[in-house]
N, C-alpha and C positions, 0 to 999 in steps of 0.2 A: 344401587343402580346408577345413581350420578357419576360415582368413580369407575364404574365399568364403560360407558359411555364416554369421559375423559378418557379413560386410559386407548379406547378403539378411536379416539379422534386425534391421538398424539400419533399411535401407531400408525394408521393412516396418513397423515402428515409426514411419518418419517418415511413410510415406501415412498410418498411423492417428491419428498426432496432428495431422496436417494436414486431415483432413477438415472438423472444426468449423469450421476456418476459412473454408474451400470454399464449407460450407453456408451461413456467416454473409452472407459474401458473393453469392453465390448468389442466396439468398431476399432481400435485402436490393437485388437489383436484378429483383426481380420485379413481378408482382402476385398478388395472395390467391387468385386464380383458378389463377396460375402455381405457388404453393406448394401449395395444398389440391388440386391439380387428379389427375386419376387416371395420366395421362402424365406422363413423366418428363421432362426435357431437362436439359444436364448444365450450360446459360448458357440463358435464354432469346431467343425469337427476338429479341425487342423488349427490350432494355435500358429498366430503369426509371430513369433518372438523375434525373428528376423528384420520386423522393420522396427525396430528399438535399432539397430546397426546400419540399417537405409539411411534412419532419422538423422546418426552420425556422422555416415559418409557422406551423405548428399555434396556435392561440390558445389552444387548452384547455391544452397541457403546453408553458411555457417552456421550451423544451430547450437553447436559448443560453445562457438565465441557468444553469439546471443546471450547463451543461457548464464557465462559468467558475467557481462555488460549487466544484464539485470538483475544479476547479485550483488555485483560493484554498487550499482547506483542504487537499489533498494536500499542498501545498508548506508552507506552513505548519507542518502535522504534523508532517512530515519533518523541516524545521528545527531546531521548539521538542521534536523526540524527541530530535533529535542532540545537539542543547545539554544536555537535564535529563538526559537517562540517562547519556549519558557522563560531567557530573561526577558522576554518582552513583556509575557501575561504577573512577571513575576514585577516588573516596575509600574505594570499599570492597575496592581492590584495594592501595591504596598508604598511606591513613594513616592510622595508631596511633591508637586511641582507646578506651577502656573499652566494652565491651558490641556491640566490632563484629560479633562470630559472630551474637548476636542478633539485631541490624540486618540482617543478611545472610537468616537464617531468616526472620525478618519477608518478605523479598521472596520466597524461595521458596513462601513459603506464599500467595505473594499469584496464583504460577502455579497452584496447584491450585486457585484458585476459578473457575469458569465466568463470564465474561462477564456472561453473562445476570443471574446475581442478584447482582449491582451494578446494575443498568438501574432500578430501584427509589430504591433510595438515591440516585444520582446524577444520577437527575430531578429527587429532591427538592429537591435541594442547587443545581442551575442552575437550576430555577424559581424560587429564590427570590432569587438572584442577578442576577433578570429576565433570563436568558440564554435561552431558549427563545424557537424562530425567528430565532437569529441566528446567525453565522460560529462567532462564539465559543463559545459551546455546542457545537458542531461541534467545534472545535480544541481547547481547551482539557483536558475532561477526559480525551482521549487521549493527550494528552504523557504521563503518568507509567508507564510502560512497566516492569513490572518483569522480564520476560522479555528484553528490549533492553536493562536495565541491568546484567541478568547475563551478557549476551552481551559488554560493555564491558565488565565484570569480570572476564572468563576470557580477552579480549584482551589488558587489561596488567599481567595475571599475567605473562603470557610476553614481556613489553616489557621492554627491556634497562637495568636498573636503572643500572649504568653512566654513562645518558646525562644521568638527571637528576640524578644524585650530579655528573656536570660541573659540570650546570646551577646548581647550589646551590654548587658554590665558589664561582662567576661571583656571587652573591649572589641568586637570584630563588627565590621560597618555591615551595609546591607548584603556585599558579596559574599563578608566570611557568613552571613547567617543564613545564604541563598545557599553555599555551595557545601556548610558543615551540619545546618539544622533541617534546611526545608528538603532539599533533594535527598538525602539517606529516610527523612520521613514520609516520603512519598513517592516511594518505590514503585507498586501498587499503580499511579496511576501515570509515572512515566510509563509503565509495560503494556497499560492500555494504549496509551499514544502512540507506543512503538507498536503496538498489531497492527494499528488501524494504517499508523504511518507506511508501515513495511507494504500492507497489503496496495494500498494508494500508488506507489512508487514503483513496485511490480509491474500491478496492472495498466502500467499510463500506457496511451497508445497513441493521441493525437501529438503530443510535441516529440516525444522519440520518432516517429514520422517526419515531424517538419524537421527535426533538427539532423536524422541519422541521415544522411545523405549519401554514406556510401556502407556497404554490410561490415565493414571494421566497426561500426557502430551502432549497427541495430541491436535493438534489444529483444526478449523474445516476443512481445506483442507484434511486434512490427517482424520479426521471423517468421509467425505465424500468416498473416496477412499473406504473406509470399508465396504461402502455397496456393494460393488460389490466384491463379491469371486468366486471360481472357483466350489463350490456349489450351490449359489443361486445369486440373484439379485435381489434385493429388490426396486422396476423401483419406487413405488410411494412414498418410502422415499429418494430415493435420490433427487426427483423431489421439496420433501417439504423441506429437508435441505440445499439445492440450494437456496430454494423462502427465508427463513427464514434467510438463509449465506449474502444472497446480500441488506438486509433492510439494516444493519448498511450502508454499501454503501453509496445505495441510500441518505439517509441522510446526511452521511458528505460531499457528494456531494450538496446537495440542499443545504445544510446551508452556502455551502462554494463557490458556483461557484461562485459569483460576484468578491471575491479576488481571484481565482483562474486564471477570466479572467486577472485580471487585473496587479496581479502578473507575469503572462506570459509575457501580453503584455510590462512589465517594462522592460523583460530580454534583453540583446543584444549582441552579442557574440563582445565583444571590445577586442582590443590586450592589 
């Protein structure tokens, strides 16, 4: 009786997380008539496949270029985070040097500041850089991740000291044992970092806004946005560049969950 019970409250929970999707899809092969309309239907009679080619042509909002800007810079992100924060969490977890507790406090303190009031300073600092409207400006000032570099810090805390103390009889200092021992054995939880990073970096909306300043450089969140102005509302493309925005997603999720699980489950918050 208990596992029937579980099993009708997981099902449950999966129609409920499944409906957004439903929906997205759904309206997304409608029309504005078929969405706003007073009758219901659960697919419409008339499939809109059509506005998958609206969604393309539109002249007003490049949604092609968006859609590769946000794959540029996802990937990107995700890289240059994987690279700077792990040797960071990987120096503040393994080597000796005066004033590391500090160093350390320094990055925690950098998670209790909100987002938001850095947006100021860090304008000012890529404007003058002449980085505004461009990739870079995008990419750039989100590498330094202090919250991702403490997540690589409480990883090889728990990484087997053993392997590099090998490593270092073999003669290679703290890089060759960072870049030949630790990183091929901790596959697993780069891949988690990279989900979580890719999906992060997709979905940013506030600084691709401050920074994209003309549509060569918006990306799709900020493409999105676009359909919606204070003259019109364009309900069934926003619905398709929704369904079209979240495939990459989907993907790097299916391809990645099994190190994603397994990469979490590695992590463990050690002193």
């Amino acid at each position: 009786m208990g596992n029937t019970g579980l099993y009708l409250a997981l099902g449950v929970a999966t129609v409920l997380f499944l409906v957004p999707f439903y929906l997205i899809v759904r309206n997304a092969l409608s029309t504005d008539a078929d969405i706003t309309g007073e009758s219901w239907r659960f697919f419409p009679t008339d499939l809109q496949w059509g506005n998958v080619k609206e969604l393309f042509d539109d002249p007003s909002v490049p949604f092609a270029k968006a859609l590769w800007n946000s794959t540029v810079v996802a990937v990107l992100h995700t890289l240059g985070t994987l690279l700077v924060c792990s040797l960071a969490g990987y120096g503040l977890a393994r080597i000796p040097y005066a004033h590391a507790n500090k160093v350390l406090y320094a990055v925690l303190f950098t998670l209790m500041v909100p987002a938001a009031v850095t947006f100021v300073p860090s304008y000012v600092l890529v404007s003058s850089l002449g980085w505004v409207s461009s990739l870079r400006g995008l990419i750039i000032p989100g590498l330094f991740s202090g919250f991702t570099a403490f997540l690589f810090r409480q990883y090889f805390l728990g990484f087997p000291k053993e392997l590099e103390e090998a490593a270092r009889v073999d003669g290679l200092g703290y890089w060759g044992a960072y870049w030949r021992v630790v990183v091929p054995n901790s596959l697993n939880f780069f891949a988690a970092i990279s989900v979580i990073t890719f999906i992060s970096g997709w979905n940013a909306f506030l600084w691709p806004l401050v920074i994209g300043q003309d549509q060569s450089s918006w990306t799709v969140q900020v493409a999105l946005s676009s359909y919606m102005t204070a003259q019109t509302i364009n309900i069934h493309l926003i619905f398709m560049a929704t369904a079209v925005s979240i495939l990459p997603l989907v993907l790097v999720f299916v391809f990645l969950q099994r190190w994603l699980v397994q990469g979490v489950a590695q992590t463990g918050i050690k002193g």
